[in-house]
C-alpha positions as CSV (number, residue, x, y, z in Angstrom):
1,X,-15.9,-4.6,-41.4
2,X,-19.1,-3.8,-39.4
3,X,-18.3,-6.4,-36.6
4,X,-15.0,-4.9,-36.6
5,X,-16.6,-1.0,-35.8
6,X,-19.0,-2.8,-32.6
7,X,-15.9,-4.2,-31.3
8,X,-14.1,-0.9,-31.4
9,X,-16.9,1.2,-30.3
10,X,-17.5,-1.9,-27.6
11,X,-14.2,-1.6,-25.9
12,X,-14.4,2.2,-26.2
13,X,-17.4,2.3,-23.6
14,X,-17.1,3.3,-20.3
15,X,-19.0,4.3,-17.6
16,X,-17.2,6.9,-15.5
17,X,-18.9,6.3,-12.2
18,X,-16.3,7.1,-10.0
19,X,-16.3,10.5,-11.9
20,X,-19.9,11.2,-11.5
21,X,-20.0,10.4,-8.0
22,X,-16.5,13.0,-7.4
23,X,-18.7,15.5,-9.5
24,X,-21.8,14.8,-7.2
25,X,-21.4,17.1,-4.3
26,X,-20.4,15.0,-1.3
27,X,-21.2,12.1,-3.6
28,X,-17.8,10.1,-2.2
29,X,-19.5,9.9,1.1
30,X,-23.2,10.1,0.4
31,X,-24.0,7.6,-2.2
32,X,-21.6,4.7,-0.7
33,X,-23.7,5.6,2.9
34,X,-26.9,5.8,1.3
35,X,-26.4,2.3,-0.8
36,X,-24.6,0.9,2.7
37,X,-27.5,2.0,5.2
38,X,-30.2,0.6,1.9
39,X,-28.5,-2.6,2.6
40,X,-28.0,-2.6,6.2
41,X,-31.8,-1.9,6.4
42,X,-33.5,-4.4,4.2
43,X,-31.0,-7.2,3.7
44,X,-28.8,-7.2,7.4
45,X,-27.9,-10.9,6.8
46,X,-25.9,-9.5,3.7
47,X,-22.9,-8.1,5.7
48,X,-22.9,-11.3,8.3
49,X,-22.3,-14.0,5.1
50,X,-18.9,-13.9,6.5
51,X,-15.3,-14.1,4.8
52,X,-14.3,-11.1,2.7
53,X,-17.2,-9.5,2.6
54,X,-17.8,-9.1,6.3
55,X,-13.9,-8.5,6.9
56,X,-14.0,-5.7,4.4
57,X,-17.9,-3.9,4.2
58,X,-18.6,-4.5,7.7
59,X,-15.7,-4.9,9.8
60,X,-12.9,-2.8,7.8
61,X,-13.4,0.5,8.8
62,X,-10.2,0.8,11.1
63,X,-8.0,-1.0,8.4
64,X,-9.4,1.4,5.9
65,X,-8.4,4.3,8.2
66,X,-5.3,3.4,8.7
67,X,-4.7,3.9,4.5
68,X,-7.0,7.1,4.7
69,X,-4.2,8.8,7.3
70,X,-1.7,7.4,4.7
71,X,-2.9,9.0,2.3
72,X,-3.5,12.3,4.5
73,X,-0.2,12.3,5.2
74,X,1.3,12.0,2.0
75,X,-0.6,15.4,0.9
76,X,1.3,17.3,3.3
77,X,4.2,18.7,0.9
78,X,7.3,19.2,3.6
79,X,8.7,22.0,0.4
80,X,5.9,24.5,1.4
81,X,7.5,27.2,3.7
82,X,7.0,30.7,3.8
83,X,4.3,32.8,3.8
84,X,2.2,29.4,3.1
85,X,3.3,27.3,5.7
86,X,2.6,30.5,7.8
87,X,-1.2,31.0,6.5
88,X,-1.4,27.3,6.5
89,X,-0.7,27.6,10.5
90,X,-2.6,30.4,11.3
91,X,-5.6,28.8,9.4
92,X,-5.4,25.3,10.6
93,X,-4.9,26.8,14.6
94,X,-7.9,29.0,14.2
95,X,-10.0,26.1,12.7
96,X,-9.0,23.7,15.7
97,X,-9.1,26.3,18.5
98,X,-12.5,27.2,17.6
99,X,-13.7,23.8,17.0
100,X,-12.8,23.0,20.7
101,X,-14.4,25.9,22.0
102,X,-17.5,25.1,20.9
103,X,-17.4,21.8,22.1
104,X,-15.9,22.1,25.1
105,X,-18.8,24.9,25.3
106,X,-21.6,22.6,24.3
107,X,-20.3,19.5,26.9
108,X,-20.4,22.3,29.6
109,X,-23.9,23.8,28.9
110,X,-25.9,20.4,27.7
111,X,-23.7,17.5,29.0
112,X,-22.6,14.5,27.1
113,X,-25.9,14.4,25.2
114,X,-25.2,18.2,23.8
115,X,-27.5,20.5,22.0
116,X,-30.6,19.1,19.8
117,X,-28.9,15.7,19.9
118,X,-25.5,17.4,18.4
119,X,-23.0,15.5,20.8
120,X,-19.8,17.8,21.9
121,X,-17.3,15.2,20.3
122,X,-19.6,16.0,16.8
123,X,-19.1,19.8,17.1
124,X,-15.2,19.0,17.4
125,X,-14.9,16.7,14.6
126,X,-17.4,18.9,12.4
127,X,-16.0,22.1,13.3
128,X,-11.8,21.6,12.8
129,X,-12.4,19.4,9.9
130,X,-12.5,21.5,6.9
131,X,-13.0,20.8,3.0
132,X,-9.4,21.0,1.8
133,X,-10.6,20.3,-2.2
134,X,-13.1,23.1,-1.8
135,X,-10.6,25.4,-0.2
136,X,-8.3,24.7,-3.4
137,X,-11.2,24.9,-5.6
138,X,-11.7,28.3,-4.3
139,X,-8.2,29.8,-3.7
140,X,-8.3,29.5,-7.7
141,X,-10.9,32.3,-7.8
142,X,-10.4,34.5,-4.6
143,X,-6.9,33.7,-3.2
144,X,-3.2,33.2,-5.0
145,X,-0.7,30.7,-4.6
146,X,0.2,31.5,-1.4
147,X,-3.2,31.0,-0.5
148,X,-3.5,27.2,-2.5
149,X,0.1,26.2,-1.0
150,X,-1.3,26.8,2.7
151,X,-3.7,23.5,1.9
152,X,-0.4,21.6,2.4
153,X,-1.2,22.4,6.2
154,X,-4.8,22.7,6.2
155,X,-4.9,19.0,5.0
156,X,-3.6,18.1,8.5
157,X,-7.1,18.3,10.3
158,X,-8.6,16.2,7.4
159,X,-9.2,13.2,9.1
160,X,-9.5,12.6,12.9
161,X,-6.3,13.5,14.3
162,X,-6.9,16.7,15.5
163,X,-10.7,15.2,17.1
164,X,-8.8,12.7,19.0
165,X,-6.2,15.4,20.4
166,X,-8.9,17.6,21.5
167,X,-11.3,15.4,22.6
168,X,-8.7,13.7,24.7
169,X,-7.1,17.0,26.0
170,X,-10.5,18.6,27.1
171,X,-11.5,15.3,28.9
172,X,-14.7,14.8,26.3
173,X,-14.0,11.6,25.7
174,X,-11.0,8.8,27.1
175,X,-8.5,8.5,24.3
176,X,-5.5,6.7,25.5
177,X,-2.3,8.2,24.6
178,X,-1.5,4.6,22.5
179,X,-4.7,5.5,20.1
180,X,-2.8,9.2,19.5
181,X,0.8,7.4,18.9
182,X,-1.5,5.0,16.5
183,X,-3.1,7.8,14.3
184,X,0.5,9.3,14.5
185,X,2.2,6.8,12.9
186,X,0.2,5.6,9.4
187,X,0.0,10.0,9.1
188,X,4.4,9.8,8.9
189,X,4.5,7.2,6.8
190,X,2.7,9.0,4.4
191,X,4.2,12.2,5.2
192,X,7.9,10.8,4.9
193,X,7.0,8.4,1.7
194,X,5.2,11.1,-0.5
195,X,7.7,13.6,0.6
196,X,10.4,11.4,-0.8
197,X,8.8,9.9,-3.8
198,X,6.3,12.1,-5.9
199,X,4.7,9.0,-7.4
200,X,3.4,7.4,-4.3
201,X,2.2,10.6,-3.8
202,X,0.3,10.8,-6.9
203,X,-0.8,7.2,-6.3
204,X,-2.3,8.0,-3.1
205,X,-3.7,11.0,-4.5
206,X,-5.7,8.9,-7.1
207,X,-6.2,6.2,-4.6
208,X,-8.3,8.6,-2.1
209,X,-11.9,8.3,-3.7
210,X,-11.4,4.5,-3.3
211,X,-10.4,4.2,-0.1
212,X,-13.3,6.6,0.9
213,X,-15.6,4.8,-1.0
214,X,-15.2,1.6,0.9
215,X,-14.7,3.3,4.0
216,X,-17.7,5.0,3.9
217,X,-19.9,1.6,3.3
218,X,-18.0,0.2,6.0
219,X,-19.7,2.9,8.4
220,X,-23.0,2.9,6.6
221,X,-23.0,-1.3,7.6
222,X,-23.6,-0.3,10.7
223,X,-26.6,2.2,10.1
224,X,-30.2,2.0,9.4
225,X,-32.8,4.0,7.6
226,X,-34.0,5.7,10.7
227,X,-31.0,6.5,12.1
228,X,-30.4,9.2,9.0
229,X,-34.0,9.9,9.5
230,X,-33.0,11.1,12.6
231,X,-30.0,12.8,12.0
232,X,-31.7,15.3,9.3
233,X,-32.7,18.1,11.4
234,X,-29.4,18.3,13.6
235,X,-27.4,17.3,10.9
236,X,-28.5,20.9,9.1
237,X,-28.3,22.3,12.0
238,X,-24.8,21.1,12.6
239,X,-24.4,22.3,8.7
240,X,-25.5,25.3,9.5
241,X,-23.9,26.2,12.7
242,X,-20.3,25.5,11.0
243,X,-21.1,27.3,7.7
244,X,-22.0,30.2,10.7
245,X,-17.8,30.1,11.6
246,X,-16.9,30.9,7.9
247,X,-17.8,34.9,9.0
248,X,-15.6,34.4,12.4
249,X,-12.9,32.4,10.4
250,X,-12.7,35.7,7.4
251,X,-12.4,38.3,10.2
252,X,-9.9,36.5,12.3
253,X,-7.9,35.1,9.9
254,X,-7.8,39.0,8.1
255,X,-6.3,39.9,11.7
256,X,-3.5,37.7,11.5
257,X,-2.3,38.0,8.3
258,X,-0.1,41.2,6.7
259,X,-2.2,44.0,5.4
260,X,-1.2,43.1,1.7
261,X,-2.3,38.7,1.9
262,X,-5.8,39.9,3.4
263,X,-8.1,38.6,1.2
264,X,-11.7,36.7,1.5
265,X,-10.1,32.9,1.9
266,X,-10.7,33.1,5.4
267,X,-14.3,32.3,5.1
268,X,-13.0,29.2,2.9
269,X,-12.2,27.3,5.6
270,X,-15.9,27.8,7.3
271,X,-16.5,24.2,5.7
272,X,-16.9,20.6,7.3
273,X,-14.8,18.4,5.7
274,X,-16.7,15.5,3.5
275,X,-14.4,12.5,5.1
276,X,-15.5,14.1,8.3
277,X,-18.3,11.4,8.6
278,X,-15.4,8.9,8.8
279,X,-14.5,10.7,12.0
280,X,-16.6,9.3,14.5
281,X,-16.3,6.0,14.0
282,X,-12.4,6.4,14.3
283,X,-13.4,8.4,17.8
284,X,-15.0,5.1,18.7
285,X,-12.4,3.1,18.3
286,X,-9.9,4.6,20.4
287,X,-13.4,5.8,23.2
288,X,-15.6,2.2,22.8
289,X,-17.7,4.0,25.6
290,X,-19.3,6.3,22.3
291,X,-20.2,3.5,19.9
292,X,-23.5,3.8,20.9
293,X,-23.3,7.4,19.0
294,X,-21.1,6.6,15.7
295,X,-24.2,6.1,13.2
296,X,-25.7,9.3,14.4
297,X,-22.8,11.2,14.2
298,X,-21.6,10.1,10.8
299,X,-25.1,11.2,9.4
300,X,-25.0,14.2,11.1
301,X,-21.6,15.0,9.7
302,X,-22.4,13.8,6.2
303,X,-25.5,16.1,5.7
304,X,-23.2,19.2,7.6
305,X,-20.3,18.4,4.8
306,X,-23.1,19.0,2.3
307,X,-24.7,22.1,3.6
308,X,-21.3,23.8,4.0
309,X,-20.2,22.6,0.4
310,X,-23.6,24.4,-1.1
311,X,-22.6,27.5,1.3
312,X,-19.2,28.7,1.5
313,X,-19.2,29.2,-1.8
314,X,-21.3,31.9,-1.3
315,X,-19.9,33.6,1.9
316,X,-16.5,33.6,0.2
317,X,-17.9,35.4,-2.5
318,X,-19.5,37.7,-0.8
319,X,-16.5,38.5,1.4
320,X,-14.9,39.3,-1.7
321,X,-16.8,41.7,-2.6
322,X,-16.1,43.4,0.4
323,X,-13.0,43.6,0.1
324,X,-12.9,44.6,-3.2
325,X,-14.8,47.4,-2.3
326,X,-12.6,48.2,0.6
327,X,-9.8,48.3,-1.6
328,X,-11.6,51.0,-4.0
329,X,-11.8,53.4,-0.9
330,X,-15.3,52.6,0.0
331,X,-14.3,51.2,3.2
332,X,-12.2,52.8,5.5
333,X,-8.3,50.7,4.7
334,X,-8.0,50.8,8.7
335,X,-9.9,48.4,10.8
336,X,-13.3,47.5,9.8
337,X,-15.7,50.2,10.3
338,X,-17.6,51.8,7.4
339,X,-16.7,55.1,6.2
340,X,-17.7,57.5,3.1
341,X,-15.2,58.5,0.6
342,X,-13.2,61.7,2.2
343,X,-14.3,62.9,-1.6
């Protein structure tokens, strides 16, 4: 009868570490990098043993972007219209526009190396990439359902489509109209699939932490110890300076919207998207001429997704506040100027 209970309580075990790393903050990207760049540093030869193992950890990373844009794509829920597909629009627009202002900005001021060893083409993909779980996460607390069925838009710049457009239409970088049509394609045949059938949908929905998993090492292959090293300082920076846009994204947005959907998810969006690290190395692939920068980049991106996870948090609250109090009368319902209560 005992032997009986330790099998029972044998089969019941399980270690839940794909849980505990979606729990970690940024742990989908972080830990696979960090265990990736480990290995990269002090066993190299490990990724060259050939076969499967150098086909998938060190040579993967387009294949495994191809089924990241599938997934992407089937996210994006075709049944959202309305007012969400309208603040879905006006959010995603404002995110990009911005995003290649600043770069465009940075080339033109510091040149292709860009400012504190940020290149433009990182600014881009930091900037219009946002944190669509976070977003949802906090639409829950500050927004309504308008606000959480506008993610069905917003999850358009997660990945690097919207890098590759503007890098390409601001001359930042060579991408070939062929690399556009190619991101194009895997992003409607997800779109059209999960549209059409809910459990594919689902499936890629619970396929997404593997897929970045792997993805992730697949980039961190190619990255050594010094190389994040290096990238700490501008990658806070980089955290900093887009957690910095979640006050010009809340004001904006607020401008855009109708008097009664203002509200603080504006500043939601002031995030750089986790799978943003990924970005780069899908920028190299269609530019070969940036390689040289793809293991910077992605550690620059990875410790900016973390910053702005830890932040906007705290600037949407705070916003909230705001506009809680504005709604009690303490600040004037026209424009945004302070006034005193008229009693």
């Amino acid at each position: 009868m005992s032997n009986e209970k330790t099998n029972v309580q044998s089969e019941r075990k399980d270690y839940p570490i794909l849980e505990k790393m979606k729990n970690l903050p940024g742990g989908l990207v972080i830990i696979p990098l960090v265990i990736a760049v480990v290995i990269a540093t002090f066993i190299p030869q490990f990724f060259q043993i050939g076969g499967y193992v150098t086909a998938l950890f060190y040579e993967g990373n387009a294949c495994m972007m191809g089924f990241f844009l599938i997934v992407c794509g089937s996210m994006i829920d075709v049944k959202q219209v309305g007012l969400p597909l309208y603040k879905g629009v006006v959010m995603t627009g404002v995110k990009f526009l911005l995003g290649v202002i600043v770069g465009v900005v940075v080339g033109k001021l510091c040149g292709p190396q860009g400012f504190l060893g940020i290149a433009p083409f990182v600014f881009i993909a930091a900037i219009t990439n946002s944190n669509s779980s976070l977003y949802i996460s906090l639409s829950s607390q500050f927004g309504n359902a308008t606000d959480t069925g506008a993610v069905s838009i917003l999850a358009l710049n997660d990945g690097p489509f919207f890098t590759l457009i503007a890098l390409g239409a601001t001359g930042l970088a060579n991408i070939p109209i062929n690399s556009l049509i190619a991101v194009i394609i895997p992003l409607l045949i997800g779109f059209v699939w999960g549209n059409l059938d809910k459990g594919f949908r689902n499936a890629c929905k619970a396929a997404q932490p593997i897929v970045t998993f792997f993805m992730t090492i697949s980039i961190g292959a190619k990255t050594d110890v010094k190389t994040i090293l290096k990238a700490g300082a501008s990658g806070i920076v980089l955290g900093l300076i887009s957690a910095a846009t979640a006050v010009l994204f809340f004001f904006i947005i607020n401008l855009l919207l109708p008097k009664k959907e203002r509200n603080a998810m504006g500043a939601a969006i002031g995030t750089t998207a986790l799978n943003s690290a990924m970005t780069p190395a899908a920028v190299a692939e269609a530019d070969p001429t940036l390689a040289d920068s793809v293991s910077l980049a992605t550690a620059q991106c990875a410790t900016a997704s973390i910053i702005t996870l830890f932040l906007c948090p705290f600037i949407t609250a705070a916003f909230d506040k705001y506009m809680q109090k504005r709604q009690k009368g303490i600040y004037s319902p026209e424009g945004w100027a302070y006034e005193k209560m008229a009693h």
